[in-house]
C-alpha positions as CSV (number, residue, x, y, z in Angstrom):
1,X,0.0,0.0,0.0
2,X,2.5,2.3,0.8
3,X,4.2,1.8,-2.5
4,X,0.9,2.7,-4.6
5,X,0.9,5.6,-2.3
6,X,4.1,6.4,-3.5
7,X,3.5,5.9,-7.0
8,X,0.3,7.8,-7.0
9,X,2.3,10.9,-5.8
10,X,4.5,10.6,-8.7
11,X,2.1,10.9,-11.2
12,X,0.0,13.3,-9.5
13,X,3.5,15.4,-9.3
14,X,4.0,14.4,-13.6
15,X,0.7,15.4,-14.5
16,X,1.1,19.2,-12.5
17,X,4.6,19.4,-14.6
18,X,2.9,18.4,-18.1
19,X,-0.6,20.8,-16.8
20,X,2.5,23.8,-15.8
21,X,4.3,23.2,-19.3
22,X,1.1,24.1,-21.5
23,X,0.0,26.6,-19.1
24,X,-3.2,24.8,-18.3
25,X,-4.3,25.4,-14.8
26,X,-4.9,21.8,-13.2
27,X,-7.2,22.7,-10.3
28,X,-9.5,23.9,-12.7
29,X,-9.2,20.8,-15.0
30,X,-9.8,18.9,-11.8
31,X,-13.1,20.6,-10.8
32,X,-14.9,20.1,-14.9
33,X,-13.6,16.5,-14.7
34,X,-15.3,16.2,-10.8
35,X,-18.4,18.1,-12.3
36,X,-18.6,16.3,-15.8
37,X,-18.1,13.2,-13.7
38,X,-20.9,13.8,-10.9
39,X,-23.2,14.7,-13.4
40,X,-22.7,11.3,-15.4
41,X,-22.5,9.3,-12.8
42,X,-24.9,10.6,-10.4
43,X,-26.6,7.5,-9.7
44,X,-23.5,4.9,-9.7
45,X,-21.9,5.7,-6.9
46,X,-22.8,5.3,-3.2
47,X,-21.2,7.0,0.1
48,X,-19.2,4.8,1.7
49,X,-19.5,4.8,5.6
C-alpha cells in the first residue's frame, strides 16, 4: 500500500509538470472533470460509511 501511495504521488507530481508546461491550470481541469463526472454518474456511486 504504501508503495501505490508512493506511485500515486509521482504521477499526480508528472501530471502538475505536463498541466504547468502548457499553461493549463490543473485545479480547474480537476473541478470540470469532478463536475462532468458527478453529473454522469450521479446515480452509480454510493457514500461509503
Amino acid at each position: 500500500k504504501k508503495k501505490v501511495k508512493e506511485e500515486i504521488g509521482d504521477v499526480l507530481f508528472a501530471l502538475l509538470c505536463i498541466a504547468n508546461y502548457y499553461g493549463i491550470d490543473a485545479e480547474g481541469a480537476l473541478l470540470e472533470s469532478l463536475s462532468k463526472y458527478s453529473t454522469r454518474d450521479r446515480n452509480r456511486w454510493s457514500e461509503r460509511g
